[in-house]
VMD Tcl script that builds the backbone (N, CA, C; Angstrom):
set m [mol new atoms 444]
animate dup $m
set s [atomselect $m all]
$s set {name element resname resid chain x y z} {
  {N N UNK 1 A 13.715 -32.083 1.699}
  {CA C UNK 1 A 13.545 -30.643 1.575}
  {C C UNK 1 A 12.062 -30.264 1.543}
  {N N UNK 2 A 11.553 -30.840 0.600}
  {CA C UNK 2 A 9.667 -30.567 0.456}
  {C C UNK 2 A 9.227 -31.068 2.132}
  {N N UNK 3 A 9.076 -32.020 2.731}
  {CA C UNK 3 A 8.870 -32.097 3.668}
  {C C UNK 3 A 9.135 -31.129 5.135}
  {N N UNK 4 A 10.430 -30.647 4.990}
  {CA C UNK 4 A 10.808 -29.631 5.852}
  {C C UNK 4 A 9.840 -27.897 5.703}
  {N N UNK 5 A 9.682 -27.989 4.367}
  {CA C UNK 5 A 9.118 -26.318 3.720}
  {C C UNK 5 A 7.819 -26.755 4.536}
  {N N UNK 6 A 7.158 -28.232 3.712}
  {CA C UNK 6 A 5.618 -28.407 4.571}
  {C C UNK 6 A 5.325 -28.133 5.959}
  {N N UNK 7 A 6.419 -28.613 6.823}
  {CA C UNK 7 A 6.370 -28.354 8.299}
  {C C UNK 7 A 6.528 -27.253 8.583}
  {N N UNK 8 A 7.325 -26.087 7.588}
  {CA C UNK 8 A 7.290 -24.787 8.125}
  {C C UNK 8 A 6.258 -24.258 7.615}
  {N N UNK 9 A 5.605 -24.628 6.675}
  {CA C UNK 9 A 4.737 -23.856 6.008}
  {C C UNK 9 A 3.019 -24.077 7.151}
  {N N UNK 10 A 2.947 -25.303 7.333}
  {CA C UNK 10 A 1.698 -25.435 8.544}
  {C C UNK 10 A 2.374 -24.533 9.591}
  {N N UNK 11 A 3.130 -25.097 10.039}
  {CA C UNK 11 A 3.673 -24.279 11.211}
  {C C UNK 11 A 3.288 -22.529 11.156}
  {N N UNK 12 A 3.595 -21.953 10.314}
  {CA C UNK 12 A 3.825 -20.606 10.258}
  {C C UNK 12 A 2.135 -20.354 10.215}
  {N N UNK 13 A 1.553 -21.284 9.258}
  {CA C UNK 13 A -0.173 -20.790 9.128}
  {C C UNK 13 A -0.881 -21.163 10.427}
  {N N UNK 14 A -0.700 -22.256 11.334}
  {CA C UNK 14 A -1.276 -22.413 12.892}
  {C C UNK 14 A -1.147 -21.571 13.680}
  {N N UNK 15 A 0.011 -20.755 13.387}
  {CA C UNK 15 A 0.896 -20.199 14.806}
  {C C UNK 15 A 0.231 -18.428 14.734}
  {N N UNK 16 A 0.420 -18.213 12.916}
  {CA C UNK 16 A -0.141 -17.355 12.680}
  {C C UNK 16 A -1.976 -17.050 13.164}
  {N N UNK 17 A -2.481 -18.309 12.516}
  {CA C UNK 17 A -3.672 -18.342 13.023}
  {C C UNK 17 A -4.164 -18.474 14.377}
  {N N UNK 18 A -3.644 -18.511 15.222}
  {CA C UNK 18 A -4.106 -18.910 16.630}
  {C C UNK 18 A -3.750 -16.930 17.145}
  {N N UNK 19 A -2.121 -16.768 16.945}
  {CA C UNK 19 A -2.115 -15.353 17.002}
  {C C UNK 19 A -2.749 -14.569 16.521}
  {N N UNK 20 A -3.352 -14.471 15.598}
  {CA C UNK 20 A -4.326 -13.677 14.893}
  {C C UNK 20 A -5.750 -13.886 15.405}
  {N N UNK 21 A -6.289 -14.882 16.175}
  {CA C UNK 21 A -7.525 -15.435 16.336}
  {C C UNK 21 A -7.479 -14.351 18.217}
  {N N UNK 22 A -6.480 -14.593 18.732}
  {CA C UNK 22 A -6.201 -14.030 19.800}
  {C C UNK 22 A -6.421 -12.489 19.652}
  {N N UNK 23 A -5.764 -11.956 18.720}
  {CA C UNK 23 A -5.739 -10.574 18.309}
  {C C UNK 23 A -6.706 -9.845 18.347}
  {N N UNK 24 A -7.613 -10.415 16.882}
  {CA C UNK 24 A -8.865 -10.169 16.283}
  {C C UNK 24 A -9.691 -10.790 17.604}
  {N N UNK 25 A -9.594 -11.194 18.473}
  {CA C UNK 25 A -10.565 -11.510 19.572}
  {C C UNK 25 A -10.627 -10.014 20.790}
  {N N UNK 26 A -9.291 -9.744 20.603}
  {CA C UNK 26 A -9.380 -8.796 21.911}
  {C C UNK 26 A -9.429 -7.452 21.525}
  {N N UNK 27 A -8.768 -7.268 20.046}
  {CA C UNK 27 A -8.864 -6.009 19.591}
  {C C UNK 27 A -10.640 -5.411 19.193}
  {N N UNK 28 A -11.442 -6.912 18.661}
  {CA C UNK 28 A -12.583 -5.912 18.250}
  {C C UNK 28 A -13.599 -5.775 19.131}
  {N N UNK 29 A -13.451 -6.370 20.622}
  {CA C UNK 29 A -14.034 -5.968 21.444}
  {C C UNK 29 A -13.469 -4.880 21.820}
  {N N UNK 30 A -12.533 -4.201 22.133}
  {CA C UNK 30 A -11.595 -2.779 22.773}
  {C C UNK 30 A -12.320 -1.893 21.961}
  {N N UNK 31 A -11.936 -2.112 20.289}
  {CA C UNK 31 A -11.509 -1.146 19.555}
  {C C UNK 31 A -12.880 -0.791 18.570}
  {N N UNK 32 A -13.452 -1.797 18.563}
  {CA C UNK 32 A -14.489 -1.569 16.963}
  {C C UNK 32 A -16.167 -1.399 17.776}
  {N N UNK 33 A -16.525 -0.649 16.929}
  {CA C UNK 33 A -18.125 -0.240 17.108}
  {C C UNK 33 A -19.213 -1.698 17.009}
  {N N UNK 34 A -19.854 -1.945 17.503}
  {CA C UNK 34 A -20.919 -3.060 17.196}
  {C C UNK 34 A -20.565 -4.284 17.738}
  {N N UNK 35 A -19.170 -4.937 17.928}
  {CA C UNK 35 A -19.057 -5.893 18.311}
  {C C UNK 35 A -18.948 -6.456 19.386}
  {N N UNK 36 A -19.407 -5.501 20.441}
  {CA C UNK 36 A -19.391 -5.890 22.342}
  {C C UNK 36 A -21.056 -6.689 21.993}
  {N N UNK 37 A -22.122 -6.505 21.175}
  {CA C UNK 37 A -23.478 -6.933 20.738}
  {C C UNK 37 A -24.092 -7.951 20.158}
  {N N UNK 38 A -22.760 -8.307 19.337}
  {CA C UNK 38 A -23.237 -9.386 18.683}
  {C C UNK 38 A -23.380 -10.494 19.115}
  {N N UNK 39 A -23.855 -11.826 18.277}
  {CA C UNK 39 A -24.619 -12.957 19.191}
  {C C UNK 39 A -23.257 -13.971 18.669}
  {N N UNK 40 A -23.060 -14.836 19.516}
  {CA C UNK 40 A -21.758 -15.044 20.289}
  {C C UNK 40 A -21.326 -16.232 18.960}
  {N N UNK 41 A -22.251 -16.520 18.576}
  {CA C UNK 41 A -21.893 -17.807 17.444}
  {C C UNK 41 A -21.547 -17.085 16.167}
  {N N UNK 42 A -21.975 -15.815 15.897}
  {CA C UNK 42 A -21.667 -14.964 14.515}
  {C C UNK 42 A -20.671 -14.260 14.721}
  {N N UNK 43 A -19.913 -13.686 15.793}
  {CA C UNK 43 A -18.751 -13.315 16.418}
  {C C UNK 43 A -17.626 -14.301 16.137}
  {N N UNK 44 A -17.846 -15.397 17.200}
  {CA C UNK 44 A -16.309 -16.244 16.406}
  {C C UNK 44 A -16.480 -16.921 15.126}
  {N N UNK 45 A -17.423 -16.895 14.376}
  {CA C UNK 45 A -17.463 -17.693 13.397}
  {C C UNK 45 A -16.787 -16.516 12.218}
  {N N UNK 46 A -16.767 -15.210 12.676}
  {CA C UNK 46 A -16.401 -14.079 12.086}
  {C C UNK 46 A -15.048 -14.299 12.218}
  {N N UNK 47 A -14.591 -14.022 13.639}
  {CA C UNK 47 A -13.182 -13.699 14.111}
  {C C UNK 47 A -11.831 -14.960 13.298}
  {N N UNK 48 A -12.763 -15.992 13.149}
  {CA C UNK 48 A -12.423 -17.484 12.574}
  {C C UNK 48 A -11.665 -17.151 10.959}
  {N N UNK 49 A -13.195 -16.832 10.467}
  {CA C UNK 49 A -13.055 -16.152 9.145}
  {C C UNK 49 A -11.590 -15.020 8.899}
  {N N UNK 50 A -11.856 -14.101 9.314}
  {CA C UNK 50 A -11.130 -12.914 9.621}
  {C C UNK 50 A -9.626 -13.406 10.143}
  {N N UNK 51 A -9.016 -14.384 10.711}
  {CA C UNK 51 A -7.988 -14.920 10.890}
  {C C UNK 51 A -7.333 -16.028 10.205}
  {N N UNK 52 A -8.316 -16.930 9.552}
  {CA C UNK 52 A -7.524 -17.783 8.308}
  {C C UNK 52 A -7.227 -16.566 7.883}
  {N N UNK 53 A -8.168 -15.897 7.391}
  {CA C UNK 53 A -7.435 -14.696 5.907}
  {C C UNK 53 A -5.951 -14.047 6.307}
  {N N UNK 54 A -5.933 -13.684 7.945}
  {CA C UNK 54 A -5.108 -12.873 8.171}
  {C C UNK 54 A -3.727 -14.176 7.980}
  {N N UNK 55 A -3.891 -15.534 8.243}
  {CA C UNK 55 A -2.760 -16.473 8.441}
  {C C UNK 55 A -2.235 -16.648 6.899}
  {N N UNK 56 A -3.349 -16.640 6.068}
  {CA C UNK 56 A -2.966 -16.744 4.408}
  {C C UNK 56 A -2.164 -15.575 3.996}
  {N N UNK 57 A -2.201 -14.498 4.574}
  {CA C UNK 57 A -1.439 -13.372 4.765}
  {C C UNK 57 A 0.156 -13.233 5.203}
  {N N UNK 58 A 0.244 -14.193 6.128}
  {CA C UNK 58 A 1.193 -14.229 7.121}
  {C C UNK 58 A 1.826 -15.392 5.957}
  {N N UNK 59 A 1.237 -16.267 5.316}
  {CA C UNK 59 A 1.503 -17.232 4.487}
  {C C UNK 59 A 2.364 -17.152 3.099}
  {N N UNK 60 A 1.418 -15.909 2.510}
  {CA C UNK 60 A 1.870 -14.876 1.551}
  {C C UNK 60 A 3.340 -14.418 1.615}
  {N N UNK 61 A 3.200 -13.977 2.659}
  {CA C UNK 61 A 4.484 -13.254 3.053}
  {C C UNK 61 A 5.273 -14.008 3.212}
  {N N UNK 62 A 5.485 -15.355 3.960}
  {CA C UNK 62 A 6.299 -16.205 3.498}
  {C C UNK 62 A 7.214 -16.441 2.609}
  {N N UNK 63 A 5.707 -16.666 1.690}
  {CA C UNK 63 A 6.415 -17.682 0.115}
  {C C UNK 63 A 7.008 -16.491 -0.293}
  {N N UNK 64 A 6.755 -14.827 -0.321}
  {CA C UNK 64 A 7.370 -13.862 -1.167}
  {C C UNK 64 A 8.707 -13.521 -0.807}
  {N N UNK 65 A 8.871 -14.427 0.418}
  {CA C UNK 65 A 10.082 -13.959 1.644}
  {C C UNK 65 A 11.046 -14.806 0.750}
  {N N UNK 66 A 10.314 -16.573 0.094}
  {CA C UNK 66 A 11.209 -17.726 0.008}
  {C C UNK 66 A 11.510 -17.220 -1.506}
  {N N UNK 67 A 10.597 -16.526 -2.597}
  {CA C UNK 67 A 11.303 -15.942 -3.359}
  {C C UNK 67 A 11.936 -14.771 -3.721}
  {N N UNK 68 A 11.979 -14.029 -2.800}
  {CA C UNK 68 A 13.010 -13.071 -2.720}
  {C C UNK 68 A 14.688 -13.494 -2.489}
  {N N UNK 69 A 14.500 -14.355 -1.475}
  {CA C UNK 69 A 15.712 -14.758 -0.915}
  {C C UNK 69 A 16.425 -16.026 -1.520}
  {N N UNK 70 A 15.203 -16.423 -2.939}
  {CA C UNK 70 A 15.693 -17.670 -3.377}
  {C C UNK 70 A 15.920 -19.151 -2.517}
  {N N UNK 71 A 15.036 -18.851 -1.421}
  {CA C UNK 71 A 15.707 -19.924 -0.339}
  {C C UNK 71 A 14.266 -20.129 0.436}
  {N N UNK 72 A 14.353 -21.552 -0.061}
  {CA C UNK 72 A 12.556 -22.211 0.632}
  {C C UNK 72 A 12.657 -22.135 2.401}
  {N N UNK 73 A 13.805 -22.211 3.088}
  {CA C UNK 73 A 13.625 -22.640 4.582}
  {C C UNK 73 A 14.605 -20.926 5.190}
  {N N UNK 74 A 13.775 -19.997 4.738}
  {CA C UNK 74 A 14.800 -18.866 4.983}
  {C C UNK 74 A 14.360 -18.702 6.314}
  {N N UNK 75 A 13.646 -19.086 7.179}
  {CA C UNK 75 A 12.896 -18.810 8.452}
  {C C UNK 75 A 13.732 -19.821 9.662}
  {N N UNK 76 A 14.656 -20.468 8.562}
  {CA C UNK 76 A 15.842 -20.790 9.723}
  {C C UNK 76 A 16.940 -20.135 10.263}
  {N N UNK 77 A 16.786 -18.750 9.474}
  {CA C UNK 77 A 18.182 -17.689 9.578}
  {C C UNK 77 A 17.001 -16.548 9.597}
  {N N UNK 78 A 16.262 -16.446 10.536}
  {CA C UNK 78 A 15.381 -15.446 10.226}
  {C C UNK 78 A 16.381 -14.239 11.093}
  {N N UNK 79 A 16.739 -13.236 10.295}
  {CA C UNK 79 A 17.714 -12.381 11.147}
  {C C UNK 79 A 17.041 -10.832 11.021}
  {N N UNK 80 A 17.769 -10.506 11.662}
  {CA C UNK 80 A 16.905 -8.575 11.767}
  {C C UNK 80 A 16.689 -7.921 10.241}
  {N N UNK 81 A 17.299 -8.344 9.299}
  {CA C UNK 81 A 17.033 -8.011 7.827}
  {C C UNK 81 A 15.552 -8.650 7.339}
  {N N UNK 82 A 15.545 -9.737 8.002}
  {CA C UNK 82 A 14.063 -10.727 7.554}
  {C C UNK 82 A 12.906 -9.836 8.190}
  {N N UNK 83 A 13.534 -10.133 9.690}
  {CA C UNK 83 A 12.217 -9.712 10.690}
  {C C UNK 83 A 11.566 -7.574 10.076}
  {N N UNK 84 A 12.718 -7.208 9.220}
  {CA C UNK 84 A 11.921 -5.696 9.087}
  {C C UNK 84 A 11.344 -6.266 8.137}
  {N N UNK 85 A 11.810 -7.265 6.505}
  {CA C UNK 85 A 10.991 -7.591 5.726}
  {C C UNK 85 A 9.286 -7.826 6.141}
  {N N UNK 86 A 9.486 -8.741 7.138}
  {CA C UNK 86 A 8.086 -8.922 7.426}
  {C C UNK 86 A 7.503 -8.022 8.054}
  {N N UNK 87 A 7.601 -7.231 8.913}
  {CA C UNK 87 A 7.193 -6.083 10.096}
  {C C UNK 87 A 6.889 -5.270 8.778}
  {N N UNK 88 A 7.586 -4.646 7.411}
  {CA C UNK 88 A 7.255 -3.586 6.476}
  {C C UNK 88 A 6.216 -4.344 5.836}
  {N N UNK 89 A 5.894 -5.595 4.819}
  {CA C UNK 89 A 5.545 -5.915 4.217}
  {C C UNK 89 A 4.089 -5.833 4.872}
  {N N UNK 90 A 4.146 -6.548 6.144}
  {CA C UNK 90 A 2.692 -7.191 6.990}
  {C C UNK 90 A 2.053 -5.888 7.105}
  {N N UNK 91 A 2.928 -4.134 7.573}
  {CA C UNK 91 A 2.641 -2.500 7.999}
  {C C UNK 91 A 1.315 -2.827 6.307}
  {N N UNK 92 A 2.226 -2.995 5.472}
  {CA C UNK 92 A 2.016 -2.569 4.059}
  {C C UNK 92 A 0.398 -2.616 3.729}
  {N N UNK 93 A 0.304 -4.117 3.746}
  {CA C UNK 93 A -1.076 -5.120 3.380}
  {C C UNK 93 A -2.044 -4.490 4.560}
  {N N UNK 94 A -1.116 -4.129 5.816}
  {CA C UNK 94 A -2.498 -3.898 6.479}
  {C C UNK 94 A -3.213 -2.411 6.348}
  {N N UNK 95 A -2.051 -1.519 6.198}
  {CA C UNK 95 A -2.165 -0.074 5.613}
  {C C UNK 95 A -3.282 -0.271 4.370}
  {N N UNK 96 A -3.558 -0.749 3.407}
  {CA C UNK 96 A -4.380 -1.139 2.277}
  {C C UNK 96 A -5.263 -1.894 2.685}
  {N N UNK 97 A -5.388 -2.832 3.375}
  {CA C UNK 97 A -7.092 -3.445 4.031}
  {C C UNK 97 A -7.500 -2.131 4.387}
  {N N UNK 98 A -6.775 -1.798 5.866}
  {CA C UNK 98 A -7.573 -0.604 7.088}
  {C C UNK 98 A -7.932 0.491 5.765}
  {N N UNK 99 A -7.366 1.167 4.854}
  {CA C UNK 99 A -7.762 2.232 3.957}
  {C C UNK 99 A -9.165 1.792 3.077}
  {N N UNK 100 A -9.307 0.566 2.742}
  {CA C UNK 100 A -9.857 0.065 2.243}
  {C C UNK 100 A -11.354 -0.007 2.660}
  {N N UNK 101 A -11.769 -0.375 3.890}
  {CA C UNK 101 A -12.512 -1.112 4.673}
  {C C UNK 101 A -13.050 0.588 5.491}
  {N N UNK 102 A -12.517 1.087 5.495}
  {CA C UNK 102 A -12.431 2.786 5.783}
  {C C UNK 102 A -13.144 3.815 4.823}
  {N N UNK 103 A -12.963 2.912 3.622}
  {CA C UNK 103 A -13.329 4.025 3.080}
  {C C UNK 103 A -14.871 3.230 2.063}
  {N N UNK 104 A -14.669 1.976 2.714}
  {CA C UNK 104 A -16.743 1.680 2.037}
  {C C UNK 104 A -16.948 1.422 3.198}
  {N N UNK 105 A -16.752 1.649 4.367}
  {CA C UNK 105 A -17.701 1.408 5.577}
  {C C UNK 105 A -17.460 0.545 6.159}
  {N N UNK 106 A -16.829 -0.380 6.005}
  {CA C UNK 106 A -17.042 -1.880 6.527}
  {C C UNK 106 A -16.787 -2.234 8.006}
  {N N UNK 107 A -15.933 -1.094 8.377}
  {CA C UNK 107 A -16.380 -0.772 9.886}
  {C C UNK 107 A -15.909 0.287 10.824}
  {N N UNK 108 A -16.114 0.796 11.911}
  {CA C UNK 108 A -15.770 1.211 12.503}
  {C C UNK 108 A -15.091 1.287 13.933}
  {N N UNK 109 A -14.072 2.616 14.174}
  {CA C UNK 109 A -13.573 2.088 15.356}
  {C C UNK 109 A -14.377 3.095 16.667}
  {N N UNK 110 A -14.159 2.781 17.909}
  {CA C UNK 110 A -14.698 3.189 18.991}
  {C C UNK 110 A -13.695 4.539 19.440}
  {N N UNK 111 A -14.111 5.066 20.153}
  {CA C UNK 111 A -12.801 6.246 20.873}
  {C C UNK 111 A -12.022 5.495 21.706}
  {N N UNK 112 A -11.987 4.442 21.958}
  {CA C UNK 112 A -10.480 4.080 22.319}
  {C C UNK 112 A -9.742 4.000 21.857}
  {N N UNK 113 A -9.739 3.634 20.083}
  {CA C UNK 113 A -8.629 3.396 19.498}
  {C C UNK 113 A -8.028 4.134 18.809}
  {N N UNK 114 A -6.628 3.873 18.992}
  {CA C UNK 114 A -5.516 5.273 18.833}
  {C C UNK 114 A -5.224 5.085 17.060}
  {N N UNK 115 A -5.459 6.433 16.882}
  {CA C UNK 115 A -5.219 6.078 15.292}
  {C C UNK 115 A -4.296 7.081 14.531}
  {N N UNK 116 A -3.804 6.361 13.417}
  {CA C UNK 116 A -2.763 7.486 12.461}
  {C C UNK 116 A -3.100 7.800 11.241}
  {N N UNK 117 A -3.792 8.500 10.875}
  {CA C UNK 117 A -3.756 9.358 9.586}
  {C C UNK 117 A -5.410 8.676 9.742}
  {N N UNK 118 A -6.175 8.821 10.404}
  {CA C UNK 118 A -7.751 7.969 10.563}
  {C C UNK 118 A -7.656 6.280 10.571}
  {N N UNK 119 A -6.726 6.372 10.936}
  {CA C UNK 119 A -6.323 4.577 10.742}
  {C C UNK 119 A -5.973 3.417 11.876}
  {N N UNK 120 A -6.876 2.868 12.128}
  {CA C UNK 120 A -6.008 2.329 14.042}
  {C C UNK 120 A -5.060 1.585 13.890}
  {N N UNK 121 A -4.678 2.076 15.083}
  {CA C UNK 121 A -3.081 1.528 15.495}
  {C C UNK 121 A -3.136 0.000 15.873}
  {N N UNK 122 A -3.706 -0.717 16.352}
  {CA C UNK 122 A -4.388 -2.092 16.449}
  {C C UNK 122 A -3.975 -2.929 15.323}
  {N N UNK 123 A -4.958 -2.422 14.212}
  {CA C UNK 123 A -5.004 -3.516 13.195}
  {C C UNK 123 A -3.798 -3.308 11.843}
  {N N UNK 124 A -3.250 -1.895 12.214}
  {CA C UNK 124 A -1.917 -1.396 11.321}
  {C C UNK 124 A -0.601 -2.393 11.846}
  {N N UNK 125 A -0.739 -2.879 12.893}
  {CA C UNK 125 A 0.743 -3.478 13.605}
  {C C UNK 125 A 0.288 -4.772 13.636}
  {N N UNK 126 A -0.695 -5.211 13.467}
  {CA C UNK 126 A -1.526 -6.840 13.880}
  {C C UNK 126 A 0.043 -7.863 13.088}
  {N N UNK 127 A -0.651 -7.189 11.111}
  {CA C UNK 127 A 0.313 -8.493 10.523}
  {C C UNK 127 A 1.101 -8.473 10.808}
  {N N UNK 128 A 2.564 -7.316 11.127}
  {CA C UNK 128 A 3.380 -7.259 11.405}
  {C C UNK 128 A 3.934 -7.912 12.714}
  {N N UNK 129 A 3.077 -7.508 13.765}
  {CA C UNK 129 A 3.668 -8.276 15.083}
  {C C UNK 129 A 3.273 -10.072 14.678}
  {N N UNK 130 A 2.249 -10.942 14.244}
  {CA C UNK 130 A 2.088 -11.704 14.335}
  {C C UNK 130 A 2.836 -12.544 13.522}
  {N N UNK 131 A 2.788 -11.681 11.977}
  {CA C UNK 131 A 3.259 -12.453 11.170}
  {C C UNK 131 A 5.227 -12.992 11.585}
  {N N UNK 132 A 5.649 -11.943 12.406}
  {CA C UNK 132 A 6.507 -11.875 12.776}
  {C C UNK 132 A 7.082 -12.810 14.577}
  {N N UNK 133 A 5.757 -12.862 14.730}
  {CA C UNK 133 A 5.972 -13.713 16.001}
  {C C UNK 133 A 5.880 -15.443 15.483}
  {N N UNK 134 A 5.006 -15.293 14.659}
  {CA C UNK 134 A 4.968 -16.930 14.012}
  {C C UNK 134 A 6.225 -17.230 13.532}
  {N N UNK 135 A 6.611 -16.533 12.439}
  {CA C UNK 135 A 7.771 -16.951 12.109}
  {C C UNK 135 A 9.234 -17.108 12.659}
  {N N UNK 136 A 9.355 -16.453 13.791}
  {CA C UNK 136 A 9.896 -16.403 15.183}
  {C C UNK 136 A 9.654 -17.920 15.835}
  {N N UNK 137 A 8.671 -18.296 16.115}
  {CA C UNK 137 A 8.263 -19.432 16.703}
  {C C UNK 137 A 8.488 -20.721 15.547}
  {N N UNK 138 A 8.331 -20.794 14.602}
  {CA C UNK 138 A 8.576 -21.592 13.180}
  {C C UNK 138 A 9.797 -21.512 13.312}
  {N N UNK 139 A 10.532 -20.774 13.115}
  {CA C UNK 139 A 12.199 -21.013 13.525}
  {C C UNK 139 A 12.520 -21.207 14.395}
  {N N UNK 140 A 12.603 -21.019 15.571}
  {CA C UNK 140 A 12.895 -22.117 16.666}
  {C C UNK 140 A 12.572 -23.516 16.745}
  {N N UNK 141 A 11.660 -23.957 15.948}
  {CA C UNK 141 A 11.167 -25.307 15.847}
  {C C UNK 141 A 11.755 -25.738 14.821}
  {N N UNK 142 A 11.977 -25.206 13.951}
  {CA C UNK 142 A 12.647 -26.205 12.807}
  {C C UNK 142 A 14.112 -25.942 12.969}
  {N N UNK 143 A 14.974 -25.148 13.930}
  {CA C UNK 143 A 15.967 -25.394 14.003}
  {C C UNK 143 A 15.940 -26.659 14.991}
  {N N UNK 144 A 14.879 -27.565 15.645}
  {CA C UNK 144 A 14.907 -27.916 16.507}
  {C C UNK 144 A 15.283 -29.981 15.744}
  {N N UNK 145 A 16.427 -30.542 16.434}
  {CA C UNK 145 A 16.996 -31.768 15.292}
  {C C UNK 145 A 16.062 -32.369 15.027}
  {N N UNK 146 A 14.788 -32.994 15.276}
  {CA C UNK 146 A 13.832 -33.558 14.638}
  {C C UNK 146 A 13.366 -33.302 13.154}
  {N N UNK 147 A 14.063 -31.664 13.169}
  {CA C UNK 147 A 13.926 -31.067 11.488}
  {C C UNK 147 A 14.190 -31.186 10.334}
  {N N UNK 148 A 15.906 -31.716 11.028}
  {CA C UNK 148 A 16.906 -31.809 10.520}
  {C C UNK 148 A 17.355 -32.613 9.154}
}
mol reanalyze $m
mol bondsrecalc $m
mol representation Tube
mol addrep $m
């Protein structure tokens, strides 16, 4: 059992992290002020940064998923009740960064990006789609018999 949680638990933080590294790569060139400029080694060493956090996130949500549901490998029955858990929870955390980060400065967005209530639409759906695509991808693999 511990062994199976471990494999989902890397699993979900790689899958997360690589999606998130992808994200945060294309969104803050589109969307954010300053970062078409910066010098190319402080950029991904940023985007790097900025995506563990977002995978520890995706991670979070997890474990709160495995105690809600009382059930360490719930990402093997991940069903449309799970997938809004995560899609609301991931809206949630990111609704409170973006407000956050908005309101001491920490950055800005460009006129491309489409926003709701001063808030972009980008980084409001990020955890949600990713955290939700990892765990999507984590369940298909551990239903897969090598899991077993």
């Amino acid at each position: 059992m511990l062994k199976k949680l471990t494999h989902q638990t890397i699993l979900i933080f790689i899958f997360s992290y690589l999606l998130n590294f992808l994200w945060e790569s294309i969104h803050a060139v589109l969307f954010y002020t300053g970062h078409q400029t910066m010098d190319s080694s402080f950029f991904v060493r940023m985007i790097s940064y900025v995506s563990f956090m977002d995978a520890l996130i995706v991670l979070g949500i997890f474990i709160s998923g495995s105690i809600l549901w009382r059930e360490l490998e719930w990402v093997k029955k991940y069903d449309s009740r799970k997938i809004i858990y995560t899609a609301i929870i991931g809206f949630l955390i990111a609704a409170i960064i973006e407000a956050k980060a908005l309101f001491f400065k920490q950055w800005s967005y460009n006129e491309l990006m489409p926003t709701i209530f001063g808030m972009g639409l980008s980084p409001l759906v990020q955890l949600s789609v990713t955290g939700v695509v990892a765990i999507i991808i984590t369940s298909i693999i551990s239903k897969n018999e090598k899991f077993k």
